[in-house]
N, CA, C and O of each residue as an XYZ file, in Angstrom:
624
protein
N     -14.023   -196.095    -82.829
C     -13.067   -196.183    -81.739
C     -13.796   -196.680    -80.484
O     -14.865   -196.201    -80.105
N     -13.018   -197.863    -79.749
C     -14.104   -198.220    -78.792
C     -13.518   -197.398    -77.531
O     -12.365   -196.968    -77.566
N     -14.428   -197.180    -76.325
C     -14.506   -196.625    -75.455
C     -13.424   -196.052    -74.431
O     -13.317   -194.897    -74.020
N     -12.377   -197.570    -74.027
C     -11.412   -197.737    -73.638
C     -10.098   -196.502    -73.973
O      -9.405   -195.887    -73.163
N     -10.105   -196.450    -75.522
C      -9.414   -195.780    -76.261
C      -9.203   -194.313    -76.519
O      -8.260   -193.570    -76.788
N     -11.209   -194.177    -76.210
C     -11.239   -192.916    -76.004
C     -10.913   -191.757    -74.547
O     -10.291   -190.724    -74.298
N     -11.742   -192.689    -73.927
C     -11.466   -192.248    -72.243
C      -9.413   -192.202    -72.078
O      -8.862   -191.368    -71.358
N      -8.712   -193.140    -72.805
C      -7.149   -192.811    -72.714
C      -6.947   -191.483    -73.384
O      -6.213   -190.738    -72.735
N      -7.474   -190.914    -74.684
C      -7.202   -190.183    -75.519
C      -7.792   -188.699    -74.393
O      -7.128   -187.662    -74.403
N      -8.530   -188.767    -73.879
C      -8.846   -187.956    -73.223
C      -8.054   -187.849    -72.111
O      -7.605   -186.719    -71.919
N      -7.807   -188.546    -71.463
C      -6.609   -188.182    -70.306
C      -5.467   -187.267    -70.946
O      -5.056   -186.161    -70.596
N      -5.000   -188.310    -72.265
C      -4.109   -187.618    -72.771
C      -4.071   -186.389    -73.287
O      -3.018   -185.753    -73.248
N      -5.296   -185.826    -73.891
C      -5.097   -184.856    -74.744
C      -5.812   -183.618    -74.045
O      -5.466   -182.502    -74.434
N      -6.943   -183.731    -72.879
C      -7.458   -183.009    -72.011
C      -6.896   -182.501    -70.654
O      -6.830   -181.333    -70.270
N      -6.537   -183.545    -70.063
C      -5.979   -183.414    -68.804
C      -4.253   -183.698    -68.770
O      -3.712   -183.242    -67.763
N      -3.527   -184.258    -69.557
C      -2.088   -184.340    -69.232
C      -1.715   -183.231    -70.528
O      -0.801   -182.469    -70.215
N      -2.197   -183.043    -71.744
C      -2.135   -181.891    -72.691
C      -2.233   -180.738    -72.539
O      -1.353   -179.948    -72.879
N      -3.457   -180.371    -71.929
C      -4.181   -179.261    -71.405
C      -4.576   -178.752    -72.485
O      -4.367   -177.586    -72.818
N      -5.174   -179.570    -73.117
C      -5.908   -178.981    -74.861
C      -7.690   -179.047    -74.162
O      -8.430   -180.022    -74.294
N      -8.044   -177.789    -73.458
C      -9.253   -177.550    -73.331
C     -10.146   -177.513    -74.544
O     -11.263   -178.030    -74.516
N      -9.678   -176.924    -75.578
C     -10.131   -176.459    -76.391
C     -10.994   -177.895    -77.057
O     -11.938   -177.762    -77.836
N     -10.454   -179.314    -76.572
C     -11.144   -180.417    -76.903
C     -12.216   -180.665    -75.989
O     -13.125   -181.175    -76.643
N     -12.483   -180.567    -75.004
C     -13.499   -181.011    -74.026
C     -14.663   -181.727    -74.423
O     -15.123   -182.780    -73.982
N     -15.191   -180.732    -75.626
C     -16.393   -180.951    -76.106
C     -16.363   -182.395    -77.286
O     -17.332   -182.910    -77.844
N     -15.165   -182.706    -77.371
C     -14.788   -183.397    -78.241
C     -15.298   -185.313    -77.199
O     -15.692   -186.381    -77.666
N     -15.023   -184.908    -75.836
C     -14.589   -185.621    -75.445
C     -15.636   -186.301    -74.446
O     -15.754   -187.448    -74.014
N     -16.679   -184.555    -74.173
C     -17.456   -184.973    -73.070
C     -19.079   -184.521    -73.198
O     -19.383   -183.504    -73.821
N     -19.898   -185.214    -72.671
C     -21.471   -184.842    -72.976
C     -21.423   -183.150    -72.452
O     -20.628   -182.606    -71.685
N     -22.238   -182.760    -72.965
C     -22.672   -181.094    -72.471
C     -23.074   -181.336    -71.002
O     -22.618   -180.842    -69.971
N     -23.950   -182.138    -71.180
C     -24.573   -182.387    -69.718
C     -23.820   -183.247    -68.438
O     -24.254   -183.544    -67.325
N     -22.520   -183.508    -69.082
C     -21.534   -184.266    -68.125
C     -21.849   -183.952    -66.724
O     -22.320   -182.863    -66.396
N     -21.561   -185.012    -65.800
C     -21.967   -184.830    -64.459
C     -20.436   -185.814    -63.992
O     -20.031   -186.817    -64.579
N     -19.797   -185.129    -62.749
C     -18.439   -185.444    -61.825
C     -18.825   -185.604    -60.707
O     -19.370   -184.692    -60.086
N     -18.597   -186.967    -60.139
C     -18.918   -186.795    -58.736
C     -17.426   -187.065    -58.018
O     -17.039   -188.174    -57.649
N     -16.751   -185.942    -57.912
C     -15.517   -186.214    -56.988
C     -16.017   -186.544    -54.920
O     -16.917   -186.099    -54.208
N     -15.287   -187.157    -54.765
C     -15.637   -186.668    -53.496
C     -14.619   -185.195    -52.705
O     -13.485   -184.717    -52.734
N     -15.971   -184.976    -52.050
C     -15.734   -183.230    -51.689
C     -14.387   -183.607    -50.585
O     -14.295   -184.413    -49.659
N     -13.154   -182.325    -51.343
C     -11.609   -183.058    -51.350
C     -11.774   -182.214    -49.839
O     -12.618   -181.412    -49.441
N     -10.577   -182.788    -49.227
C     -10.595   -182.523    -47.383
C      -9.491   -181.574    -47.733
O      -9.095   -181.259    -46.611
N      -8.656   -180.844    -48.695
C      -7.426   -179.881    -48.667
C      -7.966   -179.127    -49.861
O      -7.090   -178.369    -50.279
N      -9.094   -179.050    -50.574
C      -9.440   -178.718    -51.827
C      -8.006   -177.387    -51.848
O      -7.904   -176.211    -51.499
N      -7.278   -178.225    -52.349
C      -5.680   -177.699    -52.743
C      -5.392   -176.993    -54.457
O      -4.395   -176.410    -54.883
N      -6.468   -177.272    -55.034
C      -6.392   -176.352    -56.475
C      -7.493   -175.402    -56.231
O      -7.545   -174.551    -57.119
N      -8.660   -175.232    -55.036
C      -9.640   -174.158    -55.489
C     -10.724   -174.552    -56.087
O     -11.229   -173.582    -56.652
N     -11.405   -175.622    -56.259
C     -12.171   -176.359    -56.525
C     -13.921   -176.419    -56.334
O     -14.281   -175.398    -55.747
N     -14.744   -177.062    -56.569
C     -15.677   -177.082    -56.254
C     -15.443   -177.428    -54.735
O     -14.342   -177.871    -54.409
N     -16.545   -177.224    -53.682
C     -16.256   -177.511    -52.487
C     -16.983   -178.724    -52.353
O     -16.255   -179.605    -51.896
N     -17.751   -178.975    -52.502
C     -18.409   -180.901    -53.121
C     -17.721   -181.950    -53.952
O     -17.831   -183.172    -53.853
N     -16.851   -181.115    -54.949
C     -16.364   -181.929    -55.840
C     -16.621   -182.276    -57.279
O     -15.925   -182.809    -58.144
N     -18.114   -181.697    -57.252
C     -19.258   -181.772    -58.603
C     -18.384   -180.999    -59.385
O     -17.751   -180.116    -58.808
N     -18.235   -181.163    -60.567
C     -18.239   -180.704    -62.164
C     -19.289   -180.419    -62.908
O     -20.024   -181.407    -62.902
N     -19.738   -179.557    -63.554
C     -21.121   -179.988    -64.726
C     -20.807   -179.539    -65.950
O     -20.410   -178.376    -66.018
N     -20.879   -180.125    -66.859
C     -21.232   -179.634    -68.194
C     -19.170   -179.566    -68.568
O     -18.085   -179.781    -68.027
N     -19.821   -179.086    -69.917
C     -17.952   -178.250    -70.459
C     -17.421   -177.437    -69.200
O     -16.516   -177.539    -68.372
N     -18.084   -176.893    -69.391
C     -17.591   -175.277    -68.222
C     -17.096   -176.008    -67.151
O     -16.005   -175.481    -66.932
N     -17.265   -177.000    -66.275
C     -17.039   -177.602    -65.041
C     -15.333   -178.445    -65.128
O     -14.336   -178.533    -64.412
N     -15.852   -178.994    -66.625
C     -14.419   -179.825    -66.618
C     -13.284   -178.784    -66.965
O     -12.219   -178.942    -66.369
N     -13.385   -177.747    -67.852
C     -12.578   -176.577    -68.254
C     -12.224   -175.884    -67.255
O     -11.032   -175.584    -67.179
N     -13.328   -175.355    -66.015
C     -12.556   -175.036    -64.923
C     -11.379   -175.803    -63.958
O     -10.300   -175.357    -63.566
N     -12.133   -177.388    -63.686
C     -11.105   -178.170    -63.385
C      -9.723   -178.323    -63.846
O      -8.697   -178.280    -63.168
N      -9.870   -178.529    -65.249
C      -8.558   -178.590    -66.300
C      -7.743   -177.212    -65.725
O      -6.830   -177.200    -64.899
N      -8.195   -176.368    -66.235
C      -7.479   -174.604    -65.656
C      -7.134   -174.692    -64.002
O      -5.946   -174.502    -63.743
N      -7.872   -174.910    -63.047
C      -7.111   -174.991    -61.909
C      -6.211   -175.768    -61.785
O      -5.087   -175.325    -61.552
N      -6.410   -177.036    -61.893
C      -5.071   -178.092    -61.460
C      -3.816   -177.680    -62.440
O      -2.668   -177.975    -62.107
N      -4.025   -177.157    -63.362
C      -2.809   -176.295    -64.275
C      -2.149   -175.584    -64.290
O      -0.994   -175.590    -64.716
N      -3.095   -174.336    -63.543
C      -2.403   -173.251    -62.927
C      -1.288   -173.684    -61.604
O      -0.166   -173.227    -61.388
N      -1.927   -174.550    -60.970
C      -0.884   -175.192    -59.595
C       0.268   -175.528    -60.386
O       1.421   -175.102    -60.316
N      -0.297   -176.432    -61.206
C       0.919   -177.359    -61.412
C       0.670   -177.640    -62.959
O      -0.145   -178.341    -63.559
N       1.881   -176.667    -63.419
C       2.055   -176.096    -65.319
C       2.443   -177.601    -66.082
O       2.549   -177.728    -67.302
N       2.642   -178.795    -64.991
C       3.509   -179.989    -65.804
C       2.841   -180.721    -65.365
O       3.355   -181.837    -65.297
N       1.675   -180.640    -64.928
C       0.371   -182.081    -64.488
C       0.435   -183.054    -65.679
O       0.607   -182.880    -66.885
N       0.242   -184.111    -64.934
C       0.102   -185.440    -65.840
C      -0.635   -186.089    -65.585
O      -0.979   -185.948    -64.411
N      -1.297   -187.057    -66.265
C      -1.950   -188.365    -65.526
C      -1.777   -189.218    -66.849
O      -2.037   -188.933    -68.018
N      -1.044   -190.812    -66.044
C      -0.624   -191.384    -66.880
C      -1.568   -192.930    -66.815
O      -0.626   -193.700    -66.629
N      -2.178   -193.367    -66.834
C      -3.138   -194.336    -67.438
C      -2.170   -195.869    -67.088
O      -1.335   -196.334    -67.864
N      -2.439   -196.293    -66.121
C      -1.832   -197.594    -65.840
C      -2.958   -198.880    -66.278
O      -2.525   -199.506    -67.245
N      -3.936   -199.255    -65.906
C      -5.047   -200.168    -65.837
C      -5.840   -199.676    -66.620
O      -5.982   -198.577    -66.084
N      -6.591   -199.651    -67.658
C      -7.635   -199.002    -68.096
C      -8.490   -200.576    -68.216
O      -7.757   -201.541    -68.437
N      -9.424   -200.743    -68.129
C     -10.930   -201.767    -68.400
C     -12.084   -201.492    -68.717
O     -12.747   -200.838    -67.913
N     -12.624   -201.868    -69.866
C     -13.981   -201.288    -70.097
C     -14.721   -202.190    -70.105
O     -14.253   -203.324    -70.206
N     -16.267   -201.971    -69.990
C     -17.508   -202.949    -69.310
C     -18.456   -202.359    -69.754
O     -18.684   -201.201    -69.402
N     -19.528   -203.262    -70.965
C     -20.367   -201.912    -70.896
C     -20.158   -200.537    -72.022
O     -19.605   -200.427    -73.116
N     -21.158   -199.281    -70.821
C     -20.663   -198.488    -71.299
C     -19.741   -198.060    -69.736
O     -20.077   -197.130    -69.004
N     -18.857   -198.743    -69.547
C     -18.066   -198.127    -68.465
C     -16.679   -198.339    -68.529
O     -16.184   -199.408    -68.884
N     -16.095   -197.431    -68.223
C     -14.414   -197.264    -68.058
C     -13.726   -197.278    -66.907
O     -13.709   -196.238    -66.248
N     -13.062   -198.377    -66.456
C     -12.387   -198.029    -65.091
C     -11.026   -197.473    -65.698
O     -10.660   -197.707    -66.850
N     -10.374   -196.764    -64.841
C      -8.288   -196.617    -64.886
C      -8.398   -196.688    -63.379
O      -9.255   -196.761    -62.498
N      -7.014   -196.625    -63.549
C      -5.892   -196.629    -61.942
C      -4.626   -195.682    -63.054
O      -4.139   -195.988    -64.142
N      -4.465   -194.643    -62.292
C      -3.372   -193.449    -62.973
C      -2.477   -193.363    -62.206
O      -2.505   -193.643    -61.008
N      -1.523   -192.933    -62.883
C      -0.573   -192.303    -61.592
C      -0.453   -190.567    -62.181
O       0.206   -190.182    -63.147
N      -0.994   -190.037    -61.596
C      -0.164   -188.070    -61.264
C       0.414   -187.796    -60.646
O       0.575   -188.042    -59.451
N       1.070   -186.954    -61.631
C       2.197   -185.807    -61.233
C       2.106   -184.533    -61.573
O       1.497   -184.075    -62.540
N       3.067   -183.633    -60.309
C       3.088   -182.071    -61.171
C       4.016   -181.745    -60.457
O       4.502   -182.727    -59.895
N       4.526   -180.754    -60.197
C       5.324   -179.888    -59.677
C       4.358   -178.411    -59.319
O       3.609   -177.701    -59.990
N       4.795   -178.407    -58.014
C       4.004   -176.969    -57.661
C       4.863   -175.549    -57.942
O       5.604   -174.917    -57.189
N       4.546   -175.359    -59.040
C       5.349   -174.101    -59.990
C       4.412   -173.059    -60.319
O       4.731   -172.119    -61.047
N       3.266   -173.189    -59.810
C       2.351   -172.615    -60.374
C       1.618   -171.345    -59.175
O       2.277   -170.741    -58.329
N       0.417   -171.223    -59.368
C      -0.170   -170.499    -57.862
C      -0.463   -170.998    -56.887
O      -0.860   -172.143    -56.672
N      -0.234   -169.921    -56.036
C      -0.470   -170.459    -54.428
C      -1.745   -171.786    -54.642
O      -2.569   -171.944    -55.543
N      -1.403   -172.769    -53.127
C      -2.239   -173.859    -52.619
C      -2.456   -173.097    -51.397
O      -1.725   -173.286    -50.425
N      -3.906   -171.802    -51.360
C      -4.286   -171.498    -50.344
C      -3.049   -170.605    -49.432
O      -2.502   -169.774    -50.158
N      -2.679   -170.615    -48.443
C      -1.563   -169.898    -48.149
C       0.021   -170.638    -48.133
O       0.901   -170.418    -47.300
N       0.083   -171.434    -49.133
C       0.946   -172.162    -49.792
C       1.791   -171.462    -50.602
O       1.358   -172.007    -51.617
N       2.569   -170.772    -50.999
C       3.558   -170.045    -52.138
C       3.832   -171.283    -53.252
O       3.720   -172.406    -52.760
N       4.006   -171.257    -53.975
C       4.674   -172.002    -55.084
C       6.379   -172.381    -54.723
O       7.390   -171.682    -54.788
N       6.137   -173.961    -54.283
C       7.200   -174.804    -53.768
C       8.228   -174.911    -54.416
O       9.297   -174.342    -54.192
N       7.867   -175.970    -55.635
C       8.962   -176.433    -56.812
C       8.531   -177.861    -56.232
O       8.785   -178.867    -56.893
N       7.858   -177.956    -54.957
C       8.003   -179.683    -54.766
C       7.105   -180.017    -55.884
O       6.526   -179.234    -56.638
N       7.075   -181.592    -55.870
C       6.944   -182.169    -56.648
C       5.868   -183.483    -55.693
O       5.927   -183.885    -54.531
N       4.990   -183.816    -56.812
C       4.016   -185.639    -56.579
C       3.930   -186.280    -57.315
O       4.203   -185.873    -58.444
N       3.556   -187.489    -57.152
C       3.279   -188.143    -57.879
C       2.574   -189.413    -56.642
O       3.120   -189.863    -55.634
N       0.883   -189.788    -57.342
C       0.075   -190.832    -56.351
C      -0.659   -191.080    -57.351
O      -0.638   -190.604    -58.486
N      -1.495   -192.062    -56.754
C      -2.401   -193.041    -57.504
C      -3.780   -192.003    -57.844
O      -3.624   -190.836    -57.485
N      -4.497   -192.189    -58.201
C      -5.415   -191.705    -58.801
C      -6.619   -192.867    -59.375
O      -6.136   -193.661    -60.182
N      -8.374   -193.112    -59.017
C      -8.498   -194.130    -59.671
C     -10.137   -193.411    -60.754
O     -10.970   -192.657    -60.251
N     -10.175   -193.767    -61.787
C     -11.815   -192.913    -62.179
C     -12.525   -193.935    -62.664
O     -11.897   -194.842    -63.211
N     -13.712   -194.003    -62.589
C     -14.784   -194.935    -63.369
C     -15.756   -193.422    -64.465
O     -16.394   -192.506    -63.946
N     -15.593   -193.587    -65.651
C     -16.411   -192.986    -66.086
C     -17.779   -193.881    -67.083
O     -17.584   -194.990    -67.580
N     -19.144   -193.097    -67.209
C     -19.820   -193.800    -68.362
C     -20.375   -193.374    -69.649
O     -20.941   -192.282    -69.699
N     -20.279   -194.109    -70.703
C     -20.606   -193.513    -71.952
C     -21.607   -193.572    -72.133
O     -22.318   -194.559    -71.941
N     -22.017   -192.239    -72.667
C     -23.000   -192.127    -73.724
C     -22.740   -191.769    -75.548
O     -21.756   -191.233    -76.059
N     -23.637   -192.135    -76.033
C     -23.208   -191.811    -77.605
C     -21.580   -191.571    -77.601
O     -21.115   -190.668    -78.298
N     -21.073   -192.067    -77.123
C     -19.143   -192.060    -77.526
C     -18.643   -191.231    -76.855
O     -17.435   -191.003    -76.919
N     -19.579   -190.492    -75.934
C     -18.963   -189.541    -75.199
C     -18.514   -189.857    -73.777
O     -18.666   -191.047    -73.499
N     -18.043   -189.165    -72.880
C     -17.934   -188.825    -71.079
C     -19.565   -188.459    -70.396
O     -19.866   -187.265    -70.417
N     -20.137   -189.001    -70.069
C     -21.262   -188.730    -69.398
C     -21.171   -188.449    -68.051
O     -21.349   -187.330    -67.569
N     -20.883   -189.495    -67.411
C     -20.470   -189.652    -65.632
C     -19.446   -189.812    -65.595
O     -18.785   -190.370    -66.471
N     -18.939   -189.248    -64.303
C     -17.359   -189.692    -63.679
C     -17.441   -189.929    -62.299
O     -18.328   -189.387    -61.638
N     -16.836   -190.478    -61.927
C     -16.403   -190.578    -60.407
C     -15.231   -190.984    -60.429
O     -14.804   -191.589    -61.413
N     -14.186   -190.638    -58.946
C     -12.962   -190.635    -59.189
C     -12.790   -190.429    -57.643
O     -13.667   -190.063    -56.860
N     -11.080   -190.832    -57.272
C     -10.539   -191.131    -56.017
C      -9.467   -190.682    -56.338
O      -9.095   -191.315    -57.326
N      -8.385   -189.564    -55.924
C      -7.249   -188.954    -55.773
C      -6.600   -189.168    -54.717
O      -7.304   -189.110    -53.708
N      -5.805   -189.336    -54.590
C      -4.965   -189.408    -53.458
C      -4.571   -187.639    -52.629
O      -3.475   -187.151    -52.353
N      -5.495   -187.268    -52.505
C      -4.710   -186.235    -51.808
C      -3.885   -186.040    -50.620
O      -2.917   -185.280    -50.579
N      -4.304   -186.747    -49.671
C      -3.678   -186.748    -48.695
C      -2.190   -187.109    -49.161
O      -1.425   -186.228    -48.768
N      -1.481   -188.195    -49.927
C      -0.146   -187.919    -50.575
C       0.310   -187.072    -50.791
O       1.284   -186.595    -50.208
N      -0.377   -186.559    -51.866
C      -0.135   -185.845    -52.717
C       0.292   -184.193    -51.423
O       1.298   -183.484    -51.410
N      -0.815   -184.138    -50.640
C      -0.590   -182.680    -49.809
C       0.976   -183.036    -48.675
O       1.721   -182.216    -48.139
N       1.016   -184.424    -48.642
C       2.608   -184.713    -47.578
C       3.204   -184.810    -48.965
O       4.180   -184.168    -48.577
N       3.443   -185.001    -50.029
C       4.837   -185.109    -50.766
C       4.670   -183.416    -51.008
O       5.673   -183.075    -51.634
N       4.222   -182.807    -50.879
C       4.119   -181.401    -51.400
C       4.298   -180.355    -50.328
O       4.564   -179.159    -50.451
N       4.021   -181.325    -48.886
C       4.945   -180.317    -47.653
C       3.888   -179.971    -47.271
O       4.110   -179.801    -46.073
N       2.392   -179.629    -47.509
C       1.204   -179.044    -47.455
C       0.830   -179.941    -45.938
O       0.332   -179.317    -45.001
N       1.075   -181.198    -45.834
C       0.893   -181.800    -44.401
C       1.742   -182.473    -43.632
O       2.387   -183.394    -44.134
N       1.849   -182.236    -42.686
C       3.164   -182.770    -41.920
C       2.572   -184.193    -41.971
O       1.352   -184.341    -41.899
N       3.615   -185.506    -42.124
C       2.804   -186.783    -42.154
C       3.182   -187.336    -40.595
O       4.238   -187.219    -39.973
N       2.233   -187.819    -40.306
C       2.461   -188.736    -39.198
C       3.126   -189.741    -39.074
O       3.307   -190.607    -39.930
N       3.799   -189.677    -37.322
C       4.831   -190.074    -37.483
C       5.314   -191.735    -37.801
O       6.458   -192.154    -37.983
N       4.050   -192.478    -37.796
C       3.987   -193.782    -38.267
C       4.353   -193.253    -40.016
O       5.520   -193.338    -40.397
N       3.239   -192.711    -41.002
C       3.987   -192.565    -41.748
C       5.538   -191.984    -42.533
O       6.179   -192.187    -43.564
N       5.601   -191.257    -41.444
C       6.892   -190.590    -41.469
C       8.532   -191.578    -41.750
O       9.531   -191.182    -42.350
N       8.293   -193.004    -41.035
C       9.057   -193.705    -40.740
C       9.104   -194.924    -41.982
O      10.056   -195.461    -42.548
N       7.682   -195.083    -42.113
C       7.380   -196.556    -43.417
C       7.565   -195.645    -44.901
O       7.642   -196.375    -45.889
N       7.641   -194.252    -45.164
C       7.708   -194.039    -46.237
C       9.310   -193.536    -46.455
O       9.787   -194.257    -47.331
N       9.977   -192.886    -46.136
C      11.191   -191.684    -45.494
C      10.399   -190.194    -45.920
O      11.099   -189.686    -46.796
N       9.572   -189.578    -45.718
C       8.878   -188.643    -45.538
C       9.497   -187.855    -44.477
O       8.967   -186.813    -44.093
């Protein structure tokens, strides 16, 4: 299976599934995440952004789940290079889940872009890096009042 295929299968079956129980299926032991350290860390997160190993992505998987029980990420662009994988995603969830900090559980709802580069090793997830849209994601979810330029170009 080439690379491309797998890194989809993993969105799908790890992160929009929530089949933790694959991780290892999917990712080096020694996996390394370099998110950048999120400005609303709105699931509880590392405060850097780092992931390591199984345990790192399994916690990730479990928080953004608990927020939001119907998370998705749906795979628009995928390109592989290499041993490298770009996507451009789009996510969604509904906040049905636990508090976002002193947030109660809304019912609102997101959906934003999302972009990851990961690299393979032996068939696996080695590196990641990745770009979320949070700032969307925290105004479609009520979490930030948007400004009033955006307020007007989106209907926000």
């Amino acid at each position: 299976m080439d690379i491309r295929q797998i890194a989809i299968d993993c969105i799908e079956s790890v992160w929009t599934g929530g089949q933790i129980d694959r991780i290892p299926e999917f990712y080096t032991e020694d996996f390394y995440c370099k998110q950048p350290g999120p400005s609303l860390n709105w699931t509880g997160g590392p405060e850097d952004g780092a992931w390591l190993g199984h345990d790192g992505v399994r916690a990730a998987v479990s928080q953004v789940r608990a927020v939001f029980p119907d998370y998705t990420e749906t795979p628009e662009h995928v390109v592989a290079s290499g041993d490298m994988v770009a996507m451009r995603m789009i996510n969604r969830g509904t906040h049905a889940g636990e508090p976002i900090g002193r947030f109660p559980a809304s019912g609102k709802k997101f959906e934003v872009v999302d972009t990851m580069f990961v690299r393979f090793r032996d068939g696996k997830i080695a590196e990641q890096w990745g770009l979320f849209d949070e700032y969307a994601a925290g105004v479609e979810l009520g979490l930030i009042e948007p400004p009033e330029l955006f307020a007007e170009t989106t209907g926000y």
